[in-house]
N, C-alpha and C positions, 0 to 999 in steps of 0.2 A: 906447524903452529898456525892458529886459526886467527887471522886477523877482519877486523869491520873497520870498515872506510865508507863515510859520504862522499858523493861528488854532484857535483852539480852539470847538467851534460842539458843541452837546445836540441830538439830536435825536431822536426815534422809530419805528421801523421794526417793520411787524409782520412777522414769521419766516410762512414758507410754511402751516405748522401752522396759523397761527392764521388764514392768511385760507382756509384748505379748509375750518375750522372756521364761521369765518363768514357764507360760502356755504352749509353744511348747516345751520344755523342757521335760514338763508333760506327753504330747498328746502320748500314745500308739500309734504302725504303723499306725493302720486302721485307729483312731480318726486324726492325722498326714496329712494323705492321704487327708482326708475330706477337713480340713482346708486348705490344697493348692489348691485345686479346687476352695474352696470359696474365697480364697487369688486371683486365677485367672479370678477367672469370674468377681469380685469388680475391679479388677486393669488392665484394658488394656496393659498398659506400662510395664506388668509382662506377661512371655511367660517361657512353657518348651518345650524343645528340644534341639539337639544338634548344631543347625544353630548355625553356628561365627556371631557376633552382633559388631559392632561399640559402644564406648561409656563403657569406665570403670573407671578412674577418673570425673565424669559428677559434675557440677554446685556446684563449690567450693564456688565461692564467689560471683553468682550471687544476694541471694540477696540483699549486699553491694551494684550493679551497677545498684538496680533500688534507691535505699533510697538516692542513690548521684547523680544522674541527672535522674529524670523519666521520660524525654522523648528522652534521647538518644539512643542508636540502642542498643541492648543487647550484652554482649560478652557469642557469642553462643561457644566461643570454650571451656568455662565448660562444655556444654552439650555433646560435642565430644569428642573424642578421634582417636588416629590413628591405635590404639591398635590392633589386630585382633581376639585375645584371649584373653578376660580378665583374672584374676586369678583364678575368681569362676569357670571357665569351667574345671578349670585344672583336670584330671581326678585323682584319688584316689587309688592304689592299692590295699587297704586295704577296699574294696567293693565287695563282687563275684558278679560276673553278676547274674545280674535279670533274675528272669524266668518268662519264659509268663505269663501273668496274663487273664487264663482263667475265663469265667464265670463259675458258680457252679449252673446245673440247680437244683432246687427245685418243688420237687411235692407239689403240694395241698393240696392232703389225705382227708381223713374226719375225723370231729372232735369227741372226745369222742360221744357228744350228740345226734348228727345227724345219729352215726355209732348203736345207741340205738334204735332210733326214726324211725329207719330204720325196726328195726325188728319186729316192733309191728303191720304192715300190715301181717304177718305169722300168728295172731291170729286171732279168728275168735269170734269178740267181737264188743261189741253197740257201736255207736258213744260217746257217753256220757262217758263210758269207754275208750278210747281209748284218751279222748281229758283230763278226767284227769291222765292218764298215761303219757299222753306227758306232761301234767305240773310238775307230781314228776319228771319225766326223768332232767328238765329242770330247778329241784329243788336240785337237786346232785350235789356235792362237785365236785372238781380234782378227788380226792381220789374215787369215786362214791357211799359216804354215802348218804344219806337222812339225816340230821343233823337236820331240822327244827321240833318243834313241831308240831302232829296233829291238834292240834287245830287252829293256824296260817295257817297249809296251808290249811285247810276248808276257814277259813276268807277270805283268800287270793282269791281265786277261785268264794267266794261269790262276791268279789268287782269288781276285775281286769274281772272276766269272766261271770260274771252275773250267777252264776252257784251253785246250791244249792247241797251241797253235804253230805251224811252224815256215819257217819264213818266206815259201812259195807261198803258202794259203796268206800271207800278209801282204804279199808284193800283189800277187792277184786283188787285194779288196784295197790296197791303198790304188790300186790302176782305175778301179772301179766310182774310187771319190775325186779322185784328178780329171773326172771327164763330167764331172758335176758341174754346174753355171753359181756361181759366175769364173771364169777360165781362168786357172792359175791356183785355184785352193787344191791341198795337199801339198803343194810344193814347200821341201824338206831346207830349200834354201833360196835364196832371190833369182838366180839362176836359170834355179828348175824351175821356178813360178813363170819366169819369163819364156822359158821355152813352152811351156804347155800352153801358153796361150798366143805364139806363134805357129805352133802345129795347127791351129783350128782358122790362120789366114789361109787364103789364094795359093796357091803356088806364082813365086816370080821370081827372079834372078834375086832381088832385093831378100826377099824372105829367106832365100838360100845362104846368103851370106851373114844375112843375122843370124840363121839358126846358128853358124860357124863360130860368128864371133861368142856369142853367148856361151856355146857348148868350148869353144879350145881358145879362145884372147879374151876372158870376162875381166882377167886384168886388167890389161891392155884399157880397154874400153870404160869401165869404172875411173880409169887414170886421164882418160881423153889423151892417149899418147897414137894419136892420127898417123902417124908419118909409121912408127910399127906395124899398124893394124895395114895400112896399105901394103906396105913392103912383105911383110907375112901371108898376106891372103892375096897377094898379088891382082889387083883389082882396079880399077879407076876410081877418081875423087868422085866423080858423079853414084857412082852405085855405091860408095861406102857411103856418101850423106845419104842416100833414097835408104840404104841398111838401116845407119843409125835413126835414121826420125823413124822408122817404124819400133825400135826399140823403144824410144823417148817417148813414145805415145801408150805403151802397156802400161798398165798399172802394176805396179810395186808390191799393191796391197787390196790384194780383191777381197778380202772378208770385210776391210775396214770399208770400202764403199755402202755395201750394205746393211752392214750395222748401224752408219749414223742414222739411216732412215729410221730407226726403231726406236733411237734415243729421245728424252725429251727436250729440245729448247730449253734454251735457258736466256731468259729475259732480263734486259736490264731495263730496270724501273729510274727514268733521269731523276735526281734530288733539284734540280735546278733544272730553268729554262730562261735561254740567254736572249734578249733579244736585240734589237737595232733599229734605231728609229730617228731617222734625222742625225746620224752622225752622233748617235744618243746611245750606250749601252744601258739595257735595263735587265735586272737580275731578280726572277721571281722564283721563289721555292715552291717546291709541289705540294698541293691541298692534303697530299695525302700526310707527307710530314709536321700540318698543323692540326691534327683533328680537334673535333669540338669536346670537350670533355666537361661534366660538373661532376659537385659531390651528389651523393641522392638525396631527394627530397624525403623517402619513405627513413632513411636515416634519421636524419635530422629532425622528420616529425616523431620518431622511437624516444629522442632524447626530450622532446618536448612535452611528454607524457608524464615526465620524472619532475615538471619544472613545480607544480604547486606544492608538495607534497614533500615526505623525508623519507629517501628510499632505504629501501631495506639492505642489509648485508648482501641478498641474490640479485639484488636490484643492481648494487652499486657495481656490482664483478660485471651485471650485463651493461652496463652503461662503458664501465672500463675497454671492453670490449669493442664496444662500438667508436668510442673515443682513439684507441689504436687505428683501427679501419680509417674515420674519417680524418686523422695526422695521416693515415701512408697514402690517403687520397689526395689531400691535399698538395702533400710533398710533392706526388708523383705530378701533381697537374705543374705545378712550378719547375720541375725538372723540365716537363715538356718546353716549357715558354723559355728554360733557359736553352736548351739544341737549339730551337728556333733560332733565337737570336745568336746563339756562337754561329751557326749554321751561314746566317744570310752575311752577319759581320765578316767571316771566313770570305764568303764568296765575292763579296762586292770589294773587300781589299786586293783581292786576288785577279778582279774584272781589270781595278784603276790600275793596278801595275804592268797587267798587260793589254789594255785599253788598245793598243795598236794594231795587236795583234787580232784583236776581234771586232775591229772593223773593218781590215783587211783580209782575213782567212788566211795570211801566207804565213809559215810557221817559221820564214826568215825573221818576221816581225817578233819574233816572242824574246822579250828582253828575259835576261839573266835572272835569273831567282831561286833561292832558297828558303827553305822553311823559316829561318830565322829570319826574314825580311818580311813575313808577313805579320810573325808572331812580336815582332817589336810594334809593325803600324796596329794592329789593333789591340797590344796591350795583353796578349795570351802568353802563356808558355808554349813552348817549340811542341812538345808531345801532345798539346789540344789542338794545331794545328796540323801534324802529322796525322792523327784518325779521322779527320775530316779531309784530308785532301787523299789519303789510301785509301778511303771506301766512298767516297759520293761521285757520283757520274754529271756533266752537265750539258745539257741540251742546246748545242749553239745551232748556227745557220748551217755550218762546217760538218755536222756529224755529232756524235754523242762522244764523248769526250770525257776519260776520267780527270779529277784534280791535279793529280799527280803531274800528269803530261803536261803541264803550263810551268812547272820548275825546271830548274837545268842549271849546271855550272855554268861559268862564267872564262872567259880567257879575254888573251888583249893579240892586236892585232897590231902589224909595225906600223900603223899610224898612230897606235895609241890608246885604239876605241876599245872598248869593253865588249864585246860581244858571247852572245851566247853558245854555248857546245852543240846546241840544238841544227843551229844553222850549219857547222862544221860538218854533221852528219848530214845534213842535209846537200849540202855541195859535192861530199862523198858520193851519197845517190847517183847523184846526178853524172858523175863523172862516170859512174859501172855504166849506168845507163847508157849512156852517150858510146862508149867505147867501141872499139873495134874487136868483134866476138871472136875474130880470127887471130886476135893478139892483144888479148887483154891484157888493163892495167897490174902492174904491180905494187904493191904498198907503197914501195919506196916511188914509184913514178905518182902514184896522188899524192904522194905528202910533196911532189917537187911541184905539182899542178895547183893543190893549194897555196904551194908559198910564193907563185905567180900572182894568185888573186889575195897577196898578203896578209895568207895566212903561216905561221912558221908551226908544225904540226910535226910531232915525230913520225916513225916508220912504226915501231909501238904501240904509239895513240891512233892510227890510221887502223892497226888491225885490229886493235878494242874497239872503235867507232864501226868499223865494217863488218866485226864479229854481230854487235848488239844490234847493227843492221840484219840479221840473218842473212849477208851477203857471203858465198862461199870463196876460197883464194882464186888469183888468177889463174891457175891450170885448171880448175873445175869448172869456170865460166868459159872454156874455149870451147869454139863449135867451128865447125868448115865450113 
């Protein structure tokens, strides 16, 4: 049975405006930059520079004066104005001037693979050889392991290469890439990586017993269980540490050394720049997130062509046209001045609340805060807050510093006080640091060392706080 019902139902919808607004809002400098170019190159009637433009009250009520007579002449003097500076141009002091914006050349380099594939003409080997050399080369991780099974990359070889191969001629051309530079690629596991690039040290007592450990206690030694590794390899404490620090000193990951070389940088463009002046915080956003923008002039003289005159059917669709362009120019130059202002309001409620903190640099000072505490002082919702403080970076004396890192929970301490998580972590630090390497602290020994310095901290909350430290547990921090 089909029934119809009203209801009457409230609800919220954001308009188009306000979520392009919101996403700019969002957009980090560089991503920022992007989208006005794309905003420029889509929108004609959108121009930057500093040229004075006609036209800053534009087309209030035209289109009321097509929908009440559509073939009367337009009143183009919403599209004018006599203005000579709009407001948006007005300049801002609280912007430092822009600095050049150089290019940044980038070399090419060559790639792990190629800088491999390179050195295998210095040997003096069959072609057959050399062509599945270049296959493991080109079977290697980042890292520059060999991870695959032998028997897969025989298959492999048989399909892709028509190439029969069998697992001497594969042991021979993987020996052939383990003696390539940099020492340790091919290695099938962390192990073997570390031993092939101990074969290529000195001979010394030291190196003899690494090789040992590495090849028959890689447990043992991964586990830092000392007292083992002695009693097994029967040896003195002195030539097992001179062992170990030659191991601690190999690299893990020889491919990934030379790959970064080839990667590009990745730049952070600060949104802010903090400064300090007489016990004075002062908080200026970057020129590049004010650009100068008007509508165009060659617009708004198109419209002024139509003004004496009653245009035509072809006229009024081109006029229409242009009328779109110069509303999404408009909007778009008003979106901008709204980021600004969320922007700078954002950052100066965020300076006064931790004001302490940035005239001392010590991150004990950084009071307690959450997103909701900034978004009640200046009057926003919590989630206009939150894409400004997870993507804008700011420029203090201290370092470049994203938003984010100036919030933090809050806890109380047995006197009473309110203090921040931040600083909890921070005394954590200090405590690994401090410690004695030969018998480091255990969770439960910080949480009994902060409740000395009046802090009451679980054994729980100690290893969350020393996880998101990337500090590893007490038996991995021990050394002889």
């Amino acid at each position: 049975m089909l029934k119809q019902q009203l209801q009457l139902k409230l609800s919220q919808k954001l308009s188009p405006q306000q979520i392009q607004l919101m996403k700019l809002i969002q957009l980090p400098t560089l991503a920022f930059e992007e989208r006005l170019k794309q905003e420029i190159e889509e929108n004609p009637a959108l121009e930057q520079g500093k040229e004075t433009v006609e036209g800053d009250d534009l087309y209030e009520d035209q289109e009321e004066a097509w929908d009440e007579q559509e073939n009367e002449s337009l009143d183009m003097q919403d599209y004018l104005s006599d203005d000579e500076i709009p407001d948006y141009k007005t300049a801002n002091s609280n912007y430092p001037e822009e600095s050049k914006d150089h290019q940044i050349p980038y070399a090419s380099g060559t790639s792990f693979h190629q800088h491999l594939i390179s050195q295998l003409g210095t040997f003096e080997i069959s072609e057959s050889t050399y062509l599945i050399a270049e296959y493991l080369i080109g079977s290697l991780d980042e890292s520059g392991y060999l991870r695959r099974p032998e028997e897969d990359l025989i298959d492999d070889m048989a399909f892709h290469m028509n190439l029969m191969v069998s697992p001497e001629e594969l042991s021979e051309s993987l020996h052939i890439v383990q003696q390539l530079d940099p020492a340790g690629v091919g290695g099938r596991n962390i192990a073997e990586c570390l031993r092939l690039q101990l074969e290529r040290q000195t001979a010394s007592d030291s190196k003899d017993l690494a090789m040992l450990i590495i090849s028959e206690s890689f447990d043992l030694f991964s586990k830092k269980h000392f007292e083992k590794l002695l009693s097994k390899h029967k040896t003195s404490e002195q030539l097992l540490k001179e062992a170990l620090t030659k191991i601690e000193k190999l690299n893990p990951k020889p491919g990934a050394s030379f790959a970064n070389q080839t990667k590009t940088n990745n730049y952070i463009i600060p949104d802010f720049t903090i400064r300090i002046e007489e016990e004075q915080v002062e908080v200026l956003l970057n020129a590049r997130n004010a650009p100068e923008l008007h509508v165009s002039k060659n617009y708004q003289e198109l419209i002024r062509t139509y003004q004496e005159g009653k245009p035509s059917r072809e006229q009024k669709e081109t006029v229409q046209f242009v009328k779109q362009k110069l509303d999404s120019a408009k909007w778009f130059i008003d979106a901008i001045k709204q980021r600004q202002n969320t922007l700078l309001v954002t950052m100066n409620a965020i300076v006064l609340h931790q004001k302490s903190y940035f005239l001392s640099g010590d991150e004990r000072d950084i009071k307690p805060m959450i997103l909701k505490d900034i978004a009640e002082t200046i009057g926003m919702d919590v989630s206009t807050v939150s894409r400004v403080a997870n993507s804008k970076y700011a420029d203090t004396p201290y370092g470049t510093k994203l938003l984010k890192s100036f919030f933090s929970d809050a806890m109380t301490n047995e006197e009473g006080e309110t203090v921040s998580t931040r600083q909890i972590k921070s005394l954590v630090k200090e405590l690994i640091d401090s410690e004695d390497k030969k018998n480091p602290l255990t969770d439960d020994q910080i949480g009994k060392a902060l409740k000395e310095k009046g802090f009451k901290v679980a054994r729980r909350t100690v290893a969350k706080y020393r996880e998101q430290l990337e500090l590893p547990v007490a038996r991995l921090r021990r050394s002889l």
